[in-house]
C-alpha positions in Angstrom: 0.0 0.0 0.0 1.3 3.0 -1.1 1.4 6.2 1.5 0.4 9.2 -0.9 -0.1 12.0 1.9 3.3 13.7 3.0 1.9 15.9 5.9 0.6 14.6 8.7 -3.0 15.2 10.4 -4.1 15.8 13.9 -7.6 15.5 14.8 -8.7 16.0 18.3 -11.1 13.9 20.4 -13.2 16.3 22.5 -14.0 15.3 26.3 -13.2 18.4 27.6 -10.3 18.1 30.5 -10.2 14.3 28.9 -9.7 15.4 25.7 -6.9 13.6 23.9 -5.1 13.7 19.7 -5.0 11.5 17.4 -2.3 12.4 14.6 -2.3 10.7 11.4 0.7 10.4 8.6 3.7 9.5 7.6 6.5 9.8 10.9 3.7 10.3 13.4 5.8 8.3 15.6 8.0 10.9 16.4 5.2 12.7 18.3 5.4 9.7 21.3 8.4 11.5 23.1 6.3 14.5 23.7 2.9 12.8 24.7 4.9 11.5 27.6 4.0 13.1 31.0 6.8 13.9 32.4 6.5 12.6 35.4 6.0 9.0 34.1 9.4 6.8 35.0 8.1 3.8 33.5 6.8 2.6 30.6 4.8 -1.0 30.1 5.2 -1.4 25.9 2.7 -3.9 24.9 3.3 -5.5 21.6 3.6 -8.9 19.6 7.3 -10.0 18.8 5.8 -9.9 14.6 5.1 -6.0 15.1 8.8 -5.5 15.6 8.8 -1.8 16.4 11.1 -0.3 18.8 10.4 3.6 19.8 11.9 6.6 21.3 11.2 7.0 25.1 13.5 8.7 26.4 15.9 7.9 29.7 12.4 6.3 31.0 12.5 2.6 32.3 10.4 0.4 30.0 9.5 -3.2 30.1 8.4 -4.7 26.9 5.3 -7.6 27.3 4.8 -9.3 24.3 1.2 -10.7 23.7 0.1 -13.6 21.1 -0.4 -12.2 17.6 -4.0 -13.7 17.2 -7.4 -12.5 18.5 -6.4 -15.5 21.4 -4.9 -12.8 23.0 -7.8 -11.2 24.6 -8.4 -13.1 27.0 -8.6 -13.9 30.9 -5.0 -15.6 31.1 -3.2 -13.0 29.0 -5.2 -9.8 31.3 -4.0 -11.8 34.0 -0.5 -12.0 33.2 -0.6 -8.5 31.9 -1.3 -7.6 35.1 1.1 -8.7 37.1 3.7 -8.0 34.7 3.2 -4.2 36.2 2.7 -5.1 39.4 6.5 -6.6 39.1 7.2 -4.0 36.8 6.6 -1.9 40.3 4.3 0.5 37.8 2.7 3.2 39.9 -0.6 5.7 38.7 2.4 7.7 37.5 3.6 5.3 35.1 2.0 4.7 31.1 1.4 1.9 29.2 2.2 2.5 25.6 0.2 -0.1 23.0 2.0 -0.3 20.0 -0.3 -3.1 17.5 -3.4 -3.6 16.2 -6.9 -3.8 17.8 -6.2 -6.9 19.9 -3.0 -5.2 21.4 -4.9 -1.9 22.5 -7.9 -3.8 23.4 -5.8 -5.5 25.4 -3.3 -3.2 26.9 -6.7 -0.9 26.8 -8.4 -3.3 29.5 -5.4 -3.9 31.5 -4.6 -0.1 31.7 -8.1 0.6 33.0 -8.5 -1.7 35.9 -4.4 -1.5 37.4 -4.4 0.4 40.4 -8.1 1.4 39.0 -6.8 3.1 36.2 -3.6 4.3 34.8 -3.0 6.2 31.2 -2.6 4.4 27.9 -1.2 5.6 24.9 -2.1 4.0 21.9 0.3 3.6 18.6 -2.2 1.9 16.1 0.6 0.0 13.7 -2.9 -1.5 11.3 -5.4 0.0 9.2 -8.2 -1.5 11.4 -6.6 -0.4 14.6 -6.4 3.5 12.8 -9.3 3.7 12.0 -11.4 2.5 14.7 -10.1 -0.2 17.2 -7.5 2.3 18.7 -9.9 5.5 19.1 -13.2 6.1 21.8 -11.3 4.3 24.8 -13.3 0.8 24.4 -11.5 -2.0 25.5 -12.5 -5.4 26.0 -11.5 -9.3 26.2 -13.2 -12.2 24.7 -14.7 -15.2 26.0 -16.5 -18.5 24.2 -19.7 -16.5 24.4 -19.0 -14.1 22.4 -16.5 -11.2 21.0 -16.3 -8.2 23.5 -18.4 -9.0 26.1 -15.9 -8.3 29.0 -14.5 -4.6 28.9 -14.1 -0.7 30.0 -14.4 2.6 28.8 -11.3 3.7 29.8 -9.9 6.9 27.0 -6.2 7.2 25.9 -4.0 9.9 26.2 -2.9 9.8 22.6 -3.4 7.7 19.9 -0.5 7.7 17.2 -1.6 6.6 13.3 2.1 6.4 11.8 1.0 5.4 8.6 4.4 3.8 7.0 3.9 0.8 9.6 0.9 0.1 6.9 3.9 -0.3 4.3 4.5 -3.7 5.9 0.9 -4.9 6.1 0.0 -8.0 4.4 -2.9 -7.4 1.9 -5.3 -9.6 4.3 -4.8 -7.7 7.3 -5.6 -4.5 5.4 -9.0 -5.7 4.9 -9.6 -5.5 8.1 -9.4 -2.0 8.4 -11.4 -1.7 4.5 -14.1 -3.2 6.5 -14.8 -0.6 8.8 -13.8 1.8 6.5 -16.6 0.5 4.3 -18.8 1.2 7.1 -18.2 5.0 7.5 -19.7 5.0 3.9 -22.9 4.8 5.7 -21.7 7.6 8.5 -21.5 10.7 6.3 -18.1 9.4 4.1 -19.7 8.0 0.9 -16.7 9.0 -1.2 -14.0 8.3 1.0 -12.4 5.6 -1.5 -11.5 8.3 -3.9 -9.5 10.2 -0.9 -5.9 9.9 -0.6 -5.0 7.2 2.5 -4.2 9.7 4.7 -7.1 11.4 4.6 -9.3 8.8 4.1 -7.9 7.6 8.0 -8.7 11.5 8.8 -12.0 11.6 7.8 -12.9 8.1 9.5 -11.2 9.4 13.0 -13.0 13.1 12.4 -16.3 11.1 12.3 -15.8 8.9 15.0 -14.3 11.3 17.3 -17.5 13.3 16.8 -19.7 10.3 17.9 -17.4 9.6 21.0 -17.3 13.4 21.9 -21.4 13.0 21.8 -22.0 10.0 23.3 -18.4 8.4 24.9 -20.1 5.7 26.4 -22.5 4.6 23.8 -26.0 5.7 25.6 -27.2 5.6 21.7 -25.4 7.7 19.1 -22.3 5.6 19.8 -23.9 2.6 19.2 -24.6 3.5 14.9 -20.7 3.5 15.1 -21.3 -0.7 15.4 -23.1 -1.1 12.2 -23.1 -4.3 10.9 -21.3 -5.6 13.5 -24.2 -7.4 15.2 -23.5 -10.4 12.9 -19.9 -9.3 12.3 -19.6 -10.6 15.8 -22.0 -13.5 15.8 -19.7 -15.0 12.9 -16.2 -14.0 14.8 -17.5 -15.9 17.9 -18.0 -18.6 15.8 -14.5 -18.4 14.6 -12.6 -18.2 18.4 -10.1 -21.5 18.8 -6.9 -22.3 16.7 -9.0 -25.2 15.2 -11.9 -23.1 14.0 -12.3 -21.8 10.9 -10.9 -18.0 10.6 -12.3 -14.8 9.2 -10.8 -10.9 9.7 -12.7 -8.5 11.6 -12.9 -6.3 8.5 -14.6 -9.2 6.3 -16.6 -10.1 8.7 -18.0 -6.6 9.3 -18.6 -5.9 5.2 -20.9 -9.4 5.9 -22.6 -7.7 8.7 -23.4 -4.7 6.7 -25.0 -6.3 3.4 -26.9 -8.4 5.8 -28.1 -5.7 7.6 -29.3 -4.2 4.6 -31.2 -7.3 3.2 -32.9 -7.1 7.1 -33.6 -3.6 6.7 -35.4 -4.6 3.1 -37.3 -6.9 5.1 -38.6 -5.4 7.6 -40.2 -2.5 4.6 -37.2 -0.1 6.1 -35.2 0.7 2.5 -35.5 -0.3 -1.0 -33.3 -2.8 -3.6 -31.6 0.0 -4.9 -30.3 0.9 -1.1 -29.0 -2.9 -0.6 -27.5 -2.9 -4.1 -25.1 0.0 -2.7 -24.4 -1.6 0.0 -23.0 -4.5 -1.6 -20.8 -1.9 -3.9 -19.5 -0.2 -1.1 -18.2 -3.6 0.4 -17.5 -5.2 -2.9 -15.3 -1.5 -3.9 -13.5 -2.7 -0.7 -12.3 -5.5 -2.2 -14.7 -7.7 0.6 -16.8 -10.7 -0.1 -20.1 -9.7 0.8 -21.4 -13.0 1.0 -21.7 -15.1 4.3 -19.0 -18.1 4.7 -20.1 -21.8 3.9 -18.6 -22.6 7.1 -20.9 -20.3 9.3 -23.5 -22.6 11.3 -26.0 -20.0 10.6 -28.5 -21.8 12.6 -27.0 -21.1 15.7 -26.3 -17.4 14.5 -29.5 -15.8 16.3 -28.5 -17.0 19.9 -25.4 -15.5 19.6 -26.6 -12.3 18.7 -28.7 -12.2 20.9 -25.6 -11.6 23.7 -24.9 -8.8 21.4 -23.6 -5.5 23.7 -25.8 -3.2 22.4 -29.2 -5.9 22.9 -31.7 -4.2 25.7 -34.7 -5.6 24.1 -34.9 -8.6 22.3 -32.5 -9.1 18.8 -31.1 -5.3 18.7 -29.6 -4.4 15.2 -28.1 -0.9 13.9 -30.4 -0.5 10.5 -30.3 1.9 7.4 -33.9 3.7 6.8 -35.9 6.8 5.0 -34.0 8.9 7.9 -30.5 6.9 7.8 -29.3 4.5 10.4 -30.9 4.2 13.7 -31.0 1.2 16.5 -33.8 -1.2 16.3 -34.9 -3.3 18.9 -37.1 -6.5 19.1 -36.7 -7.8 15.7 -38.4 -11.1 15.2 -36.0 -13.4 15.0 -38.3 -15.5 13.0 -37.7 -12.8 10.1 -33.9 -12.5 10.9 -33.8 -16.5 10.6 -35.7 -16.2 7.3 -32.9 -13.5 6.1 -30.3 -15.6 7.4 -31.5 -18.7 5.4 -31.8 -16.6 1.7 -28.9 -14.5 2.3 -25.8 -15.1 -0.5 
């Protein structure tokens, strides 16, 4: 992937005396020094040994704790040994924890941060396109466990999160579609064009939008939640996925699944027209996604799942497209989202 943007872009993440930057570009990584508070002496890096990147912190002492490069990672055994890696470490409220990775690393290092001495600051250095553009930003963290993706988490905001854009130059092409997903997504969030943008600014204009829903609504009370469209089955088909002998699917393709489902529910339930699910299936497939659902998905067992979904409060809650755009709906017949299910490509 080529990095086309020389300058680099800040965008801010309002929460008043919480407020925190996210800068964007080429070299953003030599911004970390001076996010540091001063009067942090240590510094808890938490990577995986494939990220490889070693950073500038000063005369600081730093411990580096390498985490599994796979979504196995977030989990109960690797929080707990997270943990107590500080609590050797001798890390005090003082101290940061830097997360240099993808999603699983800051969701990790995210979750850890937030409940250590009950809270101490993160910084987050997003080194995937998935990770820029969503997983790193809004100070969600979480852990999985075998009933589903997520469940077990904090809102717990970062001091700074760091989109150094040549770490993409690296990526293989799979792990950038997990980033194309949720990119695909903000289509549907007020960035229809965003393809056509340069890569820098097409990571600008996804953070600018989702800053603006976590400066509304940080804890996802209800604007927040649009931000998880097509995610409901996203994460119905990832929880299906968890175990090294399971079958394996990236966030990203998962979500451009979620989001032509969601559309073909939507059509359903008398909510859009053909023409509206036909775009959705270009935006994913302009993506470079597979839009259709995987042969291995036990689709039967698809609805229980979702219905552990975070954002349920009523019956099967789904984020849906409309005459007045997206909006939660709650208490959808799951005899209709069965039905869907069973036709859907």
């Amino acid at each position: 992937m080529a990095v086309d943007d020389k300058l680099q872009s800040r965008v801010e993440v309002d929460l008043g005396d919480r407020s925190y930057p996210v800068i964007i570009g080429p070299g953003a990584c030599g911004n970390l020094i001076g996010l540091l508070p001063p009067e942090a002496k240590r510094i808890a890096v938490v990577t995986q040994e494939n990220i490889g990147i070693l950073l500038d912190l000063g005369d600081r002492q730093v411990k580096v704790f390498n985490v599994p490069n796979s979504e196995e990672a977030k989990n109960f055994i690797w929080l707990e040994w997270l943990v107590r890696g500080f609590v050797e470490f001798s890390m005090t409220r003082a101290d940061v924890v830097v997360a240099i990775g993808g999603g699983v690393v800051s969701d990790l290092a995210g979750f850890a941060a937030s409940i250590y001495h009950r809270g101490i600051r993160v910084i987050n250095v997003a080194t995937s396109l998935l990770a820029m553009v969503d997983a790193a930003i809004g100070g969600k963290t979480a852990i999985n466990i075998p009933e589903g993706k997520n469940l077990i988490g904090t809102f717990h905001q970062p001091l700074a999160v760091i989109c150094d854009t040549e770490h993409l130059l690296t990526l293989p092409e799979e792990e950038l579609y997990c980033g194309r997903g949720e990119m695909a997504k903000y289509a549907f969030l007020g960035a229809p064009d965003l393809i056509e943008l340069p890569l820098v600014s097409q990571i600008a204009a996804c953070v600018s939008i989702k800053a603006s829903f976590v400066s509304q609504d940080e804890r996802e009370g209800a604007r927040r939640a649009l931000l998880n469209y097509g995610h409901t089955l996203a994460h119905a088909i990832e929880t299906q996925a968890f175990g090294p002998e399971s079958p394996q699917i990236k966030h990203g393709q998962a979500v451009g699944v979620g989001l032509v489902f969601a559309a073909l529910l939507a059509e359903r339930l008398g909510r859009i027209g053909e023409q509206e699910v036909e775009f959705h299936r270009h935006v994913v497939t302009s993506y470079g996604l597979d839009p259709e659902i995987p042969a291995w998905v036990r689709r039967d067992e698809l609805v229980e799942v979702m219905l552990r979904d975070k954002k349920v409060k009523s019956g099967l809650t789904f984020v849906l497209d409309g005459k007045d755009g997206l909006e939660v709906v709650s208490d959808v017949d799951p005899e209709v989202v069965r039905s869907v299910l069973a036709l859907a490509p």
